[in-house]
N, CA, C and O atoms as a MOPAC input file, in Angstrom:
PM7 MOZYME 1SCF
protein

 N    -51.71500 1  -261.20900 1    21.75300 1
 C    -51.06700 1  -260.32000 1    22.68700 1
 C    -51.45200 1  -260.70700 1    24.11300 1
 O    -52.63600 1  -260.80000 1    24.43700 1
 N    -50.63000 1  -260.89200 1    24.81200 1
 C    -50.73400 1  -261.40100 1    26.34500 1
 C    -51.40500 1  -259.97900 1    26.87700 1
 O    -51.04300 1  -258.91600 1    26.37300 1
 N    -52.47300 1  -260.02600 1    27.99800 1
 C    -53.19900 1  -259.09000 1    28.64300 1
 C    -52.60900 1  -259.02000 1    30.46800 1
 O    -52.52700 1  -260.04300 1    31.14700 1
 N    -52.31000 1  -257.83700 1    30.91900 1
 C    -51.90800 1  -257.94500 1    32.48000 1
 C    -53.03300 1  -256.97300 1    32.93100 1
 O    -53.34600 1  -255.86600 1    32.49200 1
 N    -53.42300 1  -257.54200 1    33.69700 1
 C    -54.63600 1  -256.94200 1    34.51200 1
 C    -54.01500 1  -255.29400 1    35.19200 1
 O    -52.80800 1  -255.12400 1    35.36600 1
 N    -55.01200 1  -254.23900 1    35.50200 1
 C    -54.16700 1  -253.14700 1    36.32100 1
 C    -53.69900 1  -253.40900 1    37.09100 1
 O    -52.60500 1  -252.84600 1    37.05400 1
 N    -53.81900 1  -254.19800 1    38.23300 1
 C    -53.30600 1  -254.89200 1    39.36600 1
 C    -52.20500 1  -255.86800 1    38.91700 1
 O    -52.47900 1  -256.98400 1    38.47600 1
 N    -50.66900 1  -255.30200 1    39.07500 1
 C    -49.45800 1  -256.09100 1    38.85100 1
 C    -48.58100 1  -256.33200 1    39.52300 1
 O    -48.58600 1  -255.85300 1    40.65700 1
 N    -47.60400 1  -257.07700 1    39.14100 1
 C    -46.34500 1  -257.84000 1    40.43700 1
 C    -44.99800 1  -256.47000 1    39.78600 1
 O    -45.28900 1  -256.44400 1    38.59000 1
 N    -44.48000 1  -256.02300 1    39.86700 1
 C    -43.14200 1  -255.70100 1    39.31400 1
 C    -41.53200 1  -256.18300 1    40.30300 1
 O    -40.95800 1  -255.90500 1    41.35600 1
 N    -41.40500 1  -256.95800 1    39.23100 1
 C    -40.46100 1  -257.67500 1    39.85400 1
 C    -38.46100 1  -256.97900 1    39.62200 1
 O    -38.04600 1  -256.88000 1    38.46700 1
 N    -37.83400 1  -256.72400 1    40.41000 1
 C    -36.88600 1  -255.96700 1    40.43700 1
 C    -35.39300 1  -257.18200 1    41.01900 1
 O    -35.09400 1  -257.54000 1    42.15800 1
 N    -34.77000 1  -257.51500 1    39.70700 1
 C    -33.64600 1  -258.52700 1    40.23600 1
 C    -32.20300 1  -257.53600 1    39.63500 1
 O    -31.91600 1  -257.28400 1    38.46500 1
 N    -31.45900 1  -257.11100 1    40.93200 1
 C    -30.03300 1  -256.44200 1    41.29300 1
 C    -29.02400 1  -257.07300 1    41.28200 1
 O    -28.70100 1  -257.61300 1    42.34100 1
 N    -27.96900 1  -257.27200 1    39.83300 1
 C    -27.09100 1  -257.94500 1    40.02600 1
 C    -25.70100 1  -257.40700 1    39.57100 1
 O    -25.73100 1  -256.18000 1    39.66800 1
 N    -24.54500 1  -257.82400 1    39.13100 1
 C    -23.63100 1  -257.51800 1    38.70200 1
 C    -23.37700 1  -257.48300 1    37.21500 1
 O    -23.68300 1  -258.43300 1    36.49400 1
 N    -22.75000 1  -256.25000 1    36.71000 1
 C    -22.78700 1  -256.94500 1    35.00900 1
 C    -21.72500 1  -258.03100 1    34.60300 1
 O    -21.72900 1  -258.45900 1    33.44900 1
 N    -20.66200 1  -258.56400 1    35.68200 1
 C    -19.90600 1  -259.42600 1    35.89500 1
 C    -20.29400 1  -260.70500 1    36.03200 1
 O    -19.67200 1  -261.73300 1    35.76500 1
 N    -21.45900 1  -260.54700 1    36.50600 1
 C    -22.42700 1  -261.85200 1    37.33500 1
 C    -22.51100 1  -263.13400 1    36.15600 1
 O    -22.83400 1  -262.72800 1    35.04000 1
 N    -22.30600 1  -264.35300 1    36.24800 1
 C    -22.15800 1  -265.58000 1    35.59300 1
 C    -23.45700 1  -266.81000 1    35.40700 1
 O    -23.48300 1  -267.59600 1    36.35500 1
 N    -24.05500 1  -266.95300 1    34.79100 1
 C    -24.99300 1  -268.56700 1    35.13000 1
 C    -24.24100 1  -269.43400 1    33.68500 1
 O    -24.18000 1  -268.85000 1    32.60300 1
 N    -23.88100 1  -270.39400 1    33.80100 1
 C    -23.79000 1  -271.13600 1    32.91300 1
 C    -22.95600 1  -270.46500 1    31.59400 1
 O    -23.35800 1  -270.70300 1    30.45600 1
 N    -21.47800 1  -269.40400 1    31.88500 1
 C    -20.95800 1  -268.60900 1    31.00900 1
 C    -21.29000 1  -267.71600 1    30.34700 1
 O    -20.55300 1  -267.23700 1    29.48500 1
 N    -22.43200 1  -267.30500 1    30.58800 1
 C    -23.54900 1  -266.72500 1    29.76000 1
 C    -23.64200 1  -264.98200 1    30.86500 1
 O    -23.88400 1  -265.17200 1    32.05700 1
 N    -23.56900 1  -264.40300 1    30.69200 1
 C    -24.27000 1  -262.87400 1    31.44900 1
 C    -25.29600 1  -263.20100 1    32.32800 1
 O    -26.14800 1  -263.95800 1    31.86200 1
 N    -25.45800 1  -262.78300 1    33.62400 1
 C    -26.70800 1  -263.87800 1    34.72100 1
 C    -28.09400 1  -262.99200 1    33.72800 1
 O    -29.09900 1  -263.53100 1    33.26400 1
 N    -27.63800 1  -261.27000 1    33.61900 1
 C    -28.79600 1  -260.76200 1    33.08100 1
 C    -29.52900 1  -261.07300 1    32.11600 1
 O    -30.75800 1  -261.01100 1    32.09800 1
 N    -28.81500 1  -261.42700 1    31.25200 1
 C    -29.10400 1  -262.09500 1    29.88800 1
 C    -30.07100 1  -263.68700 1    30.07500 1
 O    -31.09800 1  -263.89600 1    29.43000 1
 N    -29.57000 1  -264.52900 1    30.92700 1
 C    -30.02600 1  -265.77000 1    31.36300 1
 C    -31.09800 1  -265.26500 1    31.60200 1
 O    -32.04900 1  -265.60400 1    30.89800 1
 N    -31.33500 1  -264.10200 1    32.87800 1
 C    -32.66600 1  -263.58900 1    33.54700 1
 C    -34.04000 1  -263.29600 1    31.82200 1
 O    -35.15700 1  -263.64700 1    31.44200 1
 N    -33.18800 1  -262.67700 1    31.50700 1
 C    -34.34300 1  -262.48400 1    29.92800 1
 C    -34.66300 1  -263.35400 1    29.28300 1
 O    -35.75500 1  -263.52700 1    28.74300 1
 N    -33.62000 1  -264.09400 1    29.26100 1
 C    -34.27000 1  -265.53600 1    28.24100 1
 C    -34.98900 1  -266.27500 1    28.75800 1
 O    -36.04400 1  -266.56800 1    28.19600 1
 N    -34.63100 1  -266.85200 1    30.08200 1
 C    -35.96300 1  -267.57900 1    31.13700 1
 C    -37.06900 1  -266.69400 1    31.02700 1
 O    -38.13600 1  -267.20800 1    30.69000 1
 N    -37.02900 1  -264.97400 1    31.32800 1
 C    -38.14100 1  -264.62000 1    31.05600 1
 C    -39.07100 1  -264.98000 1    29.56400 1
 O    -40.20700 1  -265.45100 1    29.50100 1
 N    -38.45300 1  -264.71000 1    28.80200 1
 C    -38.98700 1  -265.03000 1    27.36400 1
 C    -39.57000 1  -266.49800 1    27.22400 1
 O    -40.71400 1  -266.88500 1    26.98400 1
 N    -38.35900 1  -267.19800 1    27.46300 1
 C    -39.00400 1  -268.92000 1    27.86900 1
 C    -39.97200 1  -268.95600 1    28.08200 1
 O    -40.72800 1  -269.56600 1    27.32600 1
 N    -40.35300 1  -268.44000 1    29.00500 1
 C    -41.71300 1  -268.48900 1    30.04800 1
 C    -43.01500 1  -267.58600 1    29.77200 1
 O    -44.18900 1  -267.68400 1    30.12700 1
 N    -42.28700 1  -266.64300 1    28.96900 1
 C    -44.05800 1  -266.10800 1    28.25300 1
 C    -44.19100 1  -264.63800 1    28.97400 1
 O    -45.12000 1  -263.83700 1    28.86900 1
 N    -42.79500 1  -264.50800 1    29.85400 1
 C    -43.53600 1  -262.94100 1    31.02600 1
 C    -43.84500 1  -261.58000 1    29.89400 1
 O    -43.26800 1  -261.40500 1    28.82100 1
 N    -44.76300 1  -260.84400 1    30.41400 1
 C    -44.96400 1  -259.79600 1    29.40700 1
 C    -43.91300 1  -259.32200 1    28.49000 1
 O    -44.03700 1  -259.21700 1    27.26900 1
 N    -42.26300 1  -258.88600 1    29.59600 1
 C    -41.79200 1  -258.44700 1    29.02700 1
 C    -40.02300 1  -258.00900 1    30.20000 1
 O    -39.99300 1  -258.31200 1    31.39300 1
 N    -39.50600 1  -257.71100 1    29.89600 1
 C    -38.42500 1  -257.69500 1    30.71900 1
 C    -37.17000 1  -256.76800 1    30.00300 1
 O    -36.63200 1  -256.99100 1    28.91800 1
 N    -36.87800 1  -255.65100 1    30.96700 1
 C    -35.60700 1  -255.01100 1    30.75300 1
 C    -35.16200 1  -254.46700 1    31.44100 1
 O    -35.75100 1  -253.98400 1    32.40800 1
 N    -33.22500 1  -254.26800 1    31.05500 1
 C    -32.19300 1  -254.50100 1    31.67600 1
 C    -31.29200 1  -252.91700 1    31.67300 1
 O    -30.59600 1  -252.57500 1    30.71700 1
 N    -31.46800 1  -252.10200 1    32.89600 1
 C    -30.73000 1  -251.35300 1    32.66500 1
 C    -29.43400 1  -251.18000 1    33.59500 1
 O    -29.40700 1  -251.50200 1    34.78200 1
 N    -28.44800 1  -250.66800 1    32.93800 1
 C    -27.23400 1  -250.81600 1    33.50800 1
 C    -26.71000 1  -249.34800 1    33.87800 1
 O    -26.72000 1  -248.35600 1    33.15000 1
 N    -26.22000 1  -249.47000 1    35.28400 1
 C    -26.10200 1  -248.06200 1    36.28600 1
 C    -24.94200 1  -247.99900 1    35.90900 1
 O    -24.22500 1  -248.96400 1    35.64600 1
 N    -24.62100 1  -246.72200 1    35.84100 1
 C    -23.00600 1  -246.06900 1    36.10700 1
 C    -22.14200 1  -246.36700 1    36.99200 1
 O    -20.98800 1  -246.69500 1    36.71700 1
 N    -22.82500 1  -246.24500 1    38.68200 1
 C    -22.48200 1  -246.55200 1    39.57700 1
 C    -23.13600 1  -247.22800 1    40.89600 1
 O    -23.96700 1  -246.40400 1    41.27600 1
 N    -23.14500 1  -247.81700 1    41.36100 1
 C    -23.55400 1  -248.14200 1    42.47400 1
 C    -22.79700 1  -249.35700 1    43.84800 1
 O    -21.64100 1  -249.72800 1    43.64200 1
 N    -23.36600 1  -249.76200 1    44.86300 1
 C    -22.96200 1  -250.59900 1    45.42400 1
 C    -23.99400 1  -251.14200 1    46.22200 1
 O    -25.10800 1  -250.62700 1    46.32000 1
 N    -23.53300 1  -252.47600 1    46.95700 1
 C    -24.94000 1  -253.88800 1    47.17100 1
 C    -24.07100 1  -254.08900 1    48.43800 1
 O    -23.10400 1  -253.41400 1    48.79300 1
 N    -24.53200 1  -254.98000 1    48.93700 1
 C    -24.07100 1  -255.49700 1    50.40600 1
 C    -22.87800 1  -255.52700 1    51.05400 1
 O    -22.77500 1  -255.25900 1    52.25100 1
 N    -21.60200 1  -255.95600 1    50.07300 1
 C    -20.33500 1  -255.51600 1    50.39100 1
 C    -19.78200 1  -253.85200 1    50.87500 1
 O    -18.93900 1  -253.53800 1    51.71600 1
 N    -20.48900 1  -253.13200 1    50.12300 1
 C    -20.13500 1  -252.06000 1    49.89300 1
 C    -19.30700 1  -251.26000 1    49.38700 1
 O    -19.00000 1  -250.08100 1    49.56400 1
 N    -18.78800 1  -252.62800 1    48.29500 1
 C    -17.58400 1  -252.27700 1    47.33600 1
 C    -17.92700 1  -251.23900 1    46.19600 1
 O    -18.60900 1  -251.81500 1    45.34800 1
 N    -17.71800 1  -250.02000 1    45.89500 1
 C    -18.23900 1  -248.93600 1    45.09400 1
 C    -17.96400 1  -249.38100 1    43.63100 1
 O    -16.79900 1  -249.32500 1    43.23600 1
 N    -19.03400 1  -249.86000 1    42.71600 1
 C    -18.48800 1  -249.86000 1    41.92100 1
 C    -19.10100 1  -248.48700 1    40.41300 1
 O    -20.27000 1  -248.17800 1    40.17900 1
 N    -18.28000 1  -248.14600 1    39.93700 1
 C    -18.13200 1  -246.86900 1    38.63000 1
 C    -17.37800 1  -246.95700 1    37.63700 1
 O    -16.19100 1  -247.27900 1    37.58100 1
 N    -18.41100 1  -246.53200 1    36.49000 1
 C    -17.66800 1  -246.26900 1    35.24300 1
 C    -17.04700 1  -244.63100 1    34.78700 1
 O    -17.09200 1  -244.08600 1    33.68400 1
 N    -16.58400 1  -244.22100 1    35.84000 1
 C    -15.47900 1  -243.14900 1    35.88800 1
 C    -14.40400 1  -243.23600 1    35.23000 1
 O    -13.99400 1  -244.27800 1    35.74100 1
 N    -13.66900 1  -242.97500 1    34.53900 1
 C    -12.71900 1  -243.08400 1    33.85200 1
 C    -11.33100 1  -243.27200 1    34.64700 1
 O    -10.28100 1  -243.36700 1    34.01100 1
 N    -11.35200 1  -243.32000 1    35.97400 1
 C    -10.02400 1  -243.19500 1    37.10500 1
 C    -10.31800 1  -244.37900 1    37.59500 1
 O     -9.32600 1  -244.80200 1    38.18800 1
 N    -11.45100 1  -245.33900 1    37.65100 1
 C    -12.06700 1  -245.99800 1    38.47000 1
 C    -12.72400 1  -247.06600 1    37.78100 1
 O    -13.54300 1  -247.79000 1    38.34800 1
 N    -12.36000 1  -247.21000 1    36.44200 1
 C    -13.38100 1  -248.05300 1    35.86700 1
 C    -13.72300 1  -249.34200 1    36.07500 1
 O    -12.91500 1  -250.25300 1    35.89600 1
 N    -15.17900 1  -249.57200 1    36.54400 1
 C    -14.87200 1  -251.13200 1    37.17800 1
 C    -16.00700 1  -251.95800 1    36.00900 1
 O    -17.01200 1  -251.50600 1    35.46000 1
 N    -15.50300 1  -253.03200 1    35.93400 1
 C    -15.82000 1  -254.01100 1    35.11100 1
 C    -17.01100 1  -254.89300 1    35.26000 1
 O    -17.37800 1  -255.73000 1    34.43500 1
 N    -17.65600 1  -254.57900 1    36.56000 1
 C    -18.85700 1  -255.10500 1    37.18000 1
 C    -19.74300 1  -254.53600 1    38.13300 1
 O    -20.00500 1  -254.77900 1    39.31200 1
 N    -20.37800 1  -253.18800 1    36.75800 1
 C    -21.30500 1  -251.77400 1    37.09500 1
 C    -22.57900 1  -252.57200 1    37.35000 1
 O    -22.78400 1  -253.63900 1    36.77100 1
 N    -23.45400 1  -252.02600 1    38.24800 1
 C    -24.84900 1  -252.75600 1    38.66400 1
 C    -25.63200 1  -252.89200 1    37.51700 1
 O    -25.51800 1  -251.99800 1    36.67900 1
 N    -26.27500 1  -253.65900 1    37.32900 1
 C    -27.03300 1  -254.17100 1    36.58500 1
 C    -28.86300 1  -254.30900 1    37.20900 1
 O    -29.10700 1  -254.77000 1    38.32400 1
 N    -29.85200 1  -253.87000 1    36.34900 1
 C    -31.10700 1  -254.20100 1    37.14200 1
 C    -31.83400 1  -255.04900 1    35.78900 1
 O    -31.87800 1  -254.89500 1    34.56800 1
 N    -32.36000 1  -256.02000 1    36.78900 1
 C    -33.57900 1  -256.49300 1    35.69700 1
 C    -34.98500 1  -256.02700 1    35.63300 1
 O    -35.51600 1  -256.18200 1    36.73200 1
 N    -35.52700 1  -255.67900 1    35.03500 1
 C    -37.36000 1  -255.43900 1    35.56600 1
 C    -38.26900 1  -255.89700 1    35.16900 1
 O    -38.39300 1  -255.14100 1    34.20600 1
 N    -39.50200 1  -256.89400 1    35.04900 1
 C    -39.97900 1  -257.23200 1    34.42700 1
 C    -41.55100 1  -257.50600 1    35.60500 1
 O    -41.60400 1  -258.11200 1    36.67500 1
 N    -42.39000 1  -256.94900 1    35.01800 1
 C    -43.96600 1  -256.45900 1    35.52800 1
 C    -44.66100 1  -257.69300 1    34.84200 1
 O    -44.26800 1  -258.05300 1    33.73300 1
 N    -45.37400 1  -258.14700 1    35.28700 1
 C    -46.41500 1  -259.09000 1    35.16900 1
 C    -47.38300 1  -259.78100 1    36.36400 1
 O    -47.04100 1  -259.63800 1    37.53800 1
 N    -48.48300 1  -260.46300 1    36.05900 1
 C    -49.65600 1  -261.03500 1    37.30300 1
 C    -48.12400 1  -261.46600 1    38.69000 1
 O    -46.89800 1  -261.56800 1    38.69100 1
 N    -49.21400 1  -261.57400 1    39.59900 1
 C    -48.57600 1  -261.96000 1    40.82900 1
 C    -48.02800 1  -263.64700 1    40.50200 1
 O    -46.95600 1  -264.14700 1    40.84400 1
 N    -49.07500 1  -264.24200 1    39.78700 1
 C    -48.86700 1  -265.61000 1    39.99900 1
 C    -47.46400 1  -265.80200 1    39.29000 1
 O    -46.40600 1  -266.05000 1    39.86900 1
 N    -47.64800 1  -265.64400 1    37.95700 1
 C    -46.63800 1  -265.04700 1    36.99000 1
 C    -44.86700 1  -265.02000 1    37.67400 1
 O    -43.81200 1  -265.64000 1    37.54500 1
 N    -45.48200 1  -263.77200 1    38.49600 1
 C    -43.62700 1  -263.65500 1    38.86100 1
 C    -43.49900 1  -264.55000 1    40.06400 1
 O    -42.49300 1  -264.44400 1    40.76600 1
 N    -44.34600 1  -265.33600 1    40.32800 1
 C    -44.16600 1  -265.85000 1    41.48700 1
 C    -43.00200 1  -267.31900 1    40.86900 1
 O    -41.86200 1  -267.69200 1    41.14700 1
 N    -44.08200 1  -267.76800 1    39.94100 1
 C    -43.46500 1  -268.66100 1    39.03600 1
 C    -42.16400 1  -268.82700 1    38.38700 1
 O    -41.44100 1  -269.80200 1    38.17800 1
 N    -42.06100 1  -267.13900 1    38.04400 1
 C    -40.28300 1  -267.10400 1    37.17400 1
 C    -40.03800 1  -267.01200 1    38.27500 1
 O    -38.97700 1  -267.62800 1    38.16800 1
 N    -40.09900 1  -266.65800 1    39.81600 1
 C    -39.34600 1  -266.45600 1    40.99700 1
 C    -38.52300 1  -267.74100 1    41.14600 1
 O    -37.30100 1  -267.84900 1    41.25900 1
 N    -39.53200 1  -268.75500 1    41.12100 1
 C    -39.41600 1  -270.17200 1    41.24200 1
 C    -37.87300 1  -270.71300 1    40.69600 1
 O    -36.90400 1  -271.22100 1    41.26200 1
 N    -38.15700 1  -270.36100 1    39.42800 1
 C    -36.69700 1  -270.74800 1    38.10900 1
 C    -35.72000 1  -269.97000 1    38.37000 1
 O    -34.61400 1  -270.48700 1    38.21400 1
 N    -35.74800 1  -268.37500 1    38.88600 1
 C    -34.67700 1  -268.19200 1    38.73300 1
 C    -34.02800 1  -267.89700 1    39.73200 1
 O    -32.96400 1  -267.34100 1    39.45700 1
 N    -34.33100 1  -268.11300 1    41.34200 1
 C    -33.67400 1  -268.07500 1    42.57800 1
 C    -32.67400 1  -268.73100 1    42.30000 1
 O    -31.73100 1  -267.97300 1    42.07400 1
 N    -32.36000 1  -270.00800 1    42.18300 1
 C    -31.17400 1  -270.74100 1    42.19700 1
 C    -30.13800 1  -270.32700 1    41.01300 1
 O    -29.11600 1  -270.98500 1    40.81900 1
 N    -30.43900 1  -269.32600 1    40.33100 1
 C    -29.55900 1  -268.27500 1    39.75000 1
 C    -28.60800 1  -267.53800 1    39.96600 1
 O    -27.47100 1  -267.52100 1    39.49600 1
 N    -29.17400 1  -266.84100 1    40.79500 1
 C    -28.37300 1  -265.47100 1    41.32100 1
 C    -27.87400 1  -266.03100 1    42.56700 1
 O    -28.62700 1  -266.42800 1    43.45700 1
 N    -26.47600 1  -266.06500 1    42.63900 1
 C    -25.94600 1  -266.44600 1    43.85400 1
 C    -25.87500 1  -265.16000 1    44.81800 1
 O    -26.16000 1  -265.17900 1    46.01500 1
 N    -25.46600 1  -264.09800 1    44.12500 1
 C    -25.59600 1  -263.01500 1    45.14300 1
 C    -26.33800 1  -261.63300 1    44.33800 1
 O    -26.46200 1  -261.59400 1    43.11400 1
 N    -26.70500 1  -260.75200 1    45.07600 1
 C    -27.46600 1  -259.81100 1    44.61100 1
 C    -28.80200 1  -259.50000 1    45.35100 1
 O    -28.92800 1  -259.80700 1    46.53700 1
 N    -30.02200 1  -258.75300 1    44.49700 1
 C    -30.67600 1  -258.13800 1    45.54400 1
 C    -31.84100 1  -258.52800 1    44.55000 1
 O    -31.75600 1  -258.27000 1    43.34900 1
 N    -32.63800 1  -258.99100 1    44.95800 1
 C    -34.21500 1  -259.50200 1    44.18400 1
 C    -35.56000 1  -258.58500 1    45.06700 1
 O    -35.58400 1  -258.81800 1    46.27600 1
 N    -36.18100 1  -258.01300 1    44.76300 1
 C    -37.70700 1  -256.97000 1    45.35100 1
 C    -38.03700 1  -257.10200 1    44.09300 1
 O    -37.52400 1  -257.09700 1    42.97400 1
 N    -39.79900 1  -257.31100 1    44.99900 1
 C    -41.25600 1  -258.11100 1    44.34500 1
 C    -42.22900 1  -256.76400 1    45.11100 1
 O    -42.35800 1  -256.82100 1    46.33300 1
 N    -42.82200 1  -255.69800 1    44.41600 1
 C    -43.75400 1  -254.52200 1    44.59400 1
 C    -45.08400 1  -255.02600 1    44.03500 1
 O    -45.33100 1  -256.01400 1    43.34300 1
 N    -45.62800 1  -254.36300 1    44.37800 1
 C    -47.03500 1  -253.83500 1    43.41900 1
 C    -47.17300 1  -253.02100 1    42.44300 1
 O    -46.55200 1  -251.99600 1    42.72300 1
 N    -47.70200 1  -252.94100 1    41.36900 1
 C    -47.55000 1  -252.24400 1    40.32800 1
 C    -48.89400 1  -252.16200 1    39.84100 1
 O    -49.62000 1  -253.15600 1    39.84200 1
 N    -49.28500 1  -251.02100 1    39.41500 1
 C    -50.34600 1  -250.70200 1    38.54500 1
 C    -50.36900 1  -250.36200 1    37.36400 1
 O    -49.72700 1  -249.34500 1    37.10300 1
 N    -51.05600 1  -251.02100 1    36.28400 1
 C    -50.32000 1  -251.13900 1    34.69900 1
 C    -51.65400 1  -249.88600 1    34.68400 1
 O    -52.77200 1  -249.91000 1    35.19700 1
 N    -50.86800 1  -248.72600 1    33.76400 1
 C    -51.68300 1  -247.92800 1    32.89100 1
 C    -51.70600 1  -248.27200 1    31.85100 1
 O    -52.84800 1  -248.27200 1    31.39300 1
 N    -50.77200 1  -248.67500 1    31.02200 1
 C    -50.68700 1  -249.26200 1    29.46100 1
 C    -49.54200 1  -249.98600 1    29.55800 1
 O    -48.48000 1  -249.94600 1    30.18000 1
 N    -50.36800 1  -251.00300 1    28.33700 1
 C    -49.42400 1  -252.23400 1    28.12200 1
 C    -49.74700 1  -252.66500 1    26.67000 1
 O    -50.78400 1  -253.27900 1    26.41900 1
 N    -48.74900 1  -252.30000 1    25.61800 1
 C    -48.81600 1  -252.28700 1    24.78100 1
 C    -49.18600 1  -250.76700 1    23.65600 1
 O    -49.10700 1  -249.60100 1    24.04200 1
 N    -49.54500 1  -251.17100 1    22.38400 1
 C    -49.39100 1  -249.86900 1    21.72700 1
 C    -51.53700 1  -249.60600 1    21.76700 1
 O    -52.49900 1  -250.35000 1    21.95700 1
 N    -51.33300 1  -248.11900 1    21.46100 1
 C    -52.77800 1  -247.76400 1    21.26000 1
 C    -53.60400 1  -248.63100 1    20.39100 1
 O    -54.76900 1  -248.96600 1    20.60500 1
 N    -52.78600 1  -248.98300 1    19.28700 1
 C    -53.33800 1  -249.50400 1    18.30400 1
 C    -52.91600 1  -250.64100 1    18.36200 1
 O    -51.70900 1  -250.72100 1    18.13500 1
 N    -53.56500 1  -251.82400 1    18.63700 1
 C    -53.44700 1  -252.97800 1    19.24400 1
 C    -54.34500 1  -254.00000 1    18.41800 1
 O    -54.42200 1  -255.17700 1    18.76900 1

């Protein structure tokens, strides 16, 4: 079982669920490089609504339904760590919104370990 110190990176990548790398979902790409690479752990939740730099609104309203609802990636691990997947997956995301916080792990993993 991989160990993350209390002192953590949480890494936050904002994209489209439309978004493309190599035909593939960009989010999906984002998890598997994560996995590739060993990061603790990584997940993907997908907003109802929101909007990013354009300010094009996008919603899954039923009057309005748009086909490319925000998407977030999250995935917490050491500083060095996300510095590293930072590395691989910049040239990814052509557009979107990437924030790198501080995080403090209370638990990571199950009690019974």
């Amino acid at each position: 079982m991989m160990e993350i110190s209390a002192e953590a990176v949480l890494l936050r990548i904002f994209v489209g669920e439309g978004d493309r790398h190599h035909h593939q979902p960009l989010y999906e790409a984002i998890v598997v490089k994560a996995r590739e690479m060993h990061m603790a752990g990584a997940t993907v939740l997908r907003g109802p609504m929101g909007f990013g730099h354009g300010a094009h609104l996008h919603t899954a309203k039923i009057l309005r339904l748009s086909a490319d609802l925000p998407v977030v990636v999250e995935i917490v691990d050491t500083a060095d760590r996300i510095d590293a997947f930072l590395d691989e997956i910049e040239p990814m995301v052509d557009s979107g919104l990437i924030t790198r916080e501080k995080a403090t792990v209370v638990r990571y993993g199950s009690r019974t370990s």
